[in-house]
N, C-alpha and C positions, 0 to 999 in steps of 0.2 A: 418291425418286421410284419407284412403282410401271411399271415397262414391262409392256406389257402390247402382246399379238398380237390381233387379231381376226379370226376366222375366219368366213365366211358368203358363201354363194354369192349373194346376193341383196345388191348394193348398194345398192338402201335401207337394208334393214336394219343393214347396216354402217352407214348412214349415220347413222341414227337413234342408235345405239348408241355411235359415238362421238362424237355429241353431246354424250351422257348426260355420258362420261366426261372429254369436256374441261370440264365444269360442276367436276372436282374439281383443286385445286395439288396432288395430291401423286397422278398419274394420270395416264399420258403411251400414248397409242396409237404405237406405235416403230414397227409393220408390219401388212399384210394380206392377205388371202387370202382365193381364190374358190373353194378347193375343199381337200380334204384331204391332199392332197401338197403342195398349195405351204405348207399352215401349217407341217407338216412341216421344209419347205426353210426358214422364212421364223424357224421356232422356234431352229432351230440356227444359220442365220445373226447373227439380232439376241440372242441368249442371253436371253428376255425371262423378266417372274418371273412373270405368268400368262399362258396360252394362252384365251382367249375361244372357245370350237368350235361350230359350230352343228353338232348332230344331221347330219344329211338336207345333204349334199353332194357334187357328181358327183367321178368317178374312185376318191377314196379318202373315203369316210364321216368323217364327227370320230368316231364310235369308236373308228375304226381309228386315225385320226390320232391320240386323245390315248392310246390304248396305247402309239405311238411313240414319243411325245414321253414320257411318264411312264417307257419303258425308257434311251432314250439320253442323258433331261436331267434328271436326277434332281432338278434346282434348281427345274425350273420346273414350277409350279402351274397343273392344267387345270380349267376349268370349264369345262361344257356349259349351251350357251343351249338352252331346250327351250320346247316345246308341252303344252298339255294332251294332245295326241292320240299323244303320244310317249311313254307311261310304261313299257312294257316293254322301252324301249331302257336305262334307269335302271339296271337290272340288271347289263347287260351293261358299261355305263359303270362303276359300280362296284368289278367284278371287274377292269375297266381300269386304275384308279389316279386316277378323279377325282375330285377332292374338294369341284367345286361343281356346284350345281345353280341355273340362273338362268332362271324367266321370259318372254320374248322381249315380250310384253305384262305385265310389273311396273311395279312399283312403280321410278321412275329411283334413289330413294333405296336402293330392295332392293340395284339391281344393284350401285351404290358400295360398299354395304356386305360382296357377295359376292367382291368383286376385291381389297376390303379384308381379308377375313378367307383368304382361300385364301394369298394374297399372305405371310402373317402365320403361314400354318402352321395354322390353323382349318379346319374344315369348315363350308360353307356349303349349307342346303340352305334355298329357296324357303317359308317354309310353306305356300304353295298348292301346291308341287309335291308337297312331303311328304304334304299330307293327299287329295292327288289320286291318290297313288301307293298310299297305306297303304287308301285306299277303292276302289281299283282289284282289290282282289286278292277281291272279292265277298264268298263265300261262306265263304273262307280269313280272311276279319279278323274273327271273332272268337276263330277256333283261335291265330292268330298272335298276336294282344293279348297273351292268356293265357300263351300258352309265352314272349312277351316278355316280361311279368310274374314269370315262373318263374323266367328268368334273370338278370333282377335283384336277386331275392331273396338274391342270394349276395353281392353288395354290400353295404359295409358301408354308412351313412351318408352317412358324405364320399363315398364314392365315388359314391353315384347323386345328390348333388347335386355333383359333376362332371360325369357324365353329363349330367343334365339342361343344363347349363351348355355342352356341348358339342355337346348338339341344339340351344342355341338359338344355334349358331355363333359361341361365343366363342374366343377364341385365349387361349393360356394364359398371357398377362401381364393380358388383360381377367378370367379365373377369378380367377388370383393378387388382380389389386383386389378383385374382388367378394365374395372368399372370406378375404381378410387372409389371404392365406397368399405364403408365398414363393415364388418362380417353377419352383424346381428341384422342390420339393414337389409342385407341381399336376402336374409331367410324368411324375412320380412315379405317382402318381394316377392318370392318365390311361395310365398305360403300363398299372399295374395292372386298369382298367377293361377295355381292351383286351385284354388276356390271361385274365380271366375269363370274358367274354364271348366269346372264342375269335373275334373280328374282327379284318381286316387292317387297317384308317384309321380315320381320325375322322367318316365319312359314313358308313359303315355303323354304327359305335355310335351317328351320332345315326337312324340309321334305325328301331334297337332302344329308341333315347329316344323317339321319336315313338309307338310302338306301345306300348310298356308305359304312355302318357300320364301321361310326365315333363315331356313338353311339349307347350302346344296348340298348337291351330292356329295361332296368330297369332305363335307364333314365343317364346313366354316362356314 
């Protein structure tokens, strides 16, 4: 069973969302929160295995919040619920330690399957967030394509279809199937990707799979 925290100043929204997530048996809302200290209090109370944070929350922001939680619970797995009109917070959530990006108006199937793969050790990002974000940067995305392009080039094969595999937020037992390879192999892999590409996690490499278009839009 998945535990999982929801965070969100706005009880609808909570409400809605955990709607979503009692639709799944292996998905349990354990706690919640209306602002970014109580997820905080609420993360280390129930020891859960994802953190749900909405962006935009009084006293302490889910920025702030999922940098807490990513230094003092190294277990548990933060995704941010976002907005279109939110994508330079992405940034800063990144350098944070989050490793999803979900939606707030998705797809209900998206969100299971982002609570599912952050939960699993994947990075999950939206592909409408991804290509909101990567078209967001104007003038800069086609300088950025290119030098994402650049830096893939130093991968071998396997490696940029791990990459690819890892912007479309798989976890490395769904690579190992997909790839007939063994599990210790892909991490392998994926360790190596990350250290080529001089990234700290798995959402920023698929940020650099999104842009080099390893992946499209739609997530494959």
């Amino acid at each position: 069973m998945i535990r999982v925290l929801l965070a969100d100043d706005e009880a609808m929204i909570r409400a809605g969302v955990r709607a979503i997530l009692a639709l799944a048996p292996d998905i349990e809302v354990v706690a919640e929160a209306a602002d970014g200290r109580e997820a905080v209090e609420a993360a280390r109370a129930h020891r859960v295995d994802v953190a749900l944070l909405d962006i935009r929350m009084p006293r302490v922001d889910g920025l702030a919040a999922a940098e807490e939680i990513v230094r003092t619970l190294p277990r548990t797995a933060v995704a941010m619920l976002t907005t279109f009109s939110e994508d330079a917070y992405v940034a800063r959530a990144l350098t944070g330690g989050a490793t999803g990006f979900l939606l707030k108006s998705g797809d209900p199937a998206e969100l299971l399957a982002g609570v599912r793969a952050v939960a699993s050790g994947a990075a999950f990002l939206s592909p409408k967030v991804a290509r909101q974000v990567i078209e967001g940067y104007g003038g800069e995305r086609l300088s950025r394509a290119a030098a994402a392009r650049e830096r893939t080039r130093t991968l071998t094969p396997r490696e940029r279809e791990v990459l690819a595999l890892v912007g479309a937020g798989l976890s490395n037992p769904e690579i190992a199937a997909r790839l007939h390879l063994v599990e210790g192999t892909v991490k392998a892999y994926v360790s190596a990707v990350l250290d080529r590409l001089e990234v700290k996690n798995r959402v920023q490499a698929a940020i650099v799979a999104y842009e080099a278009g390893l992946v499209d839009h739609n997530g494959t």
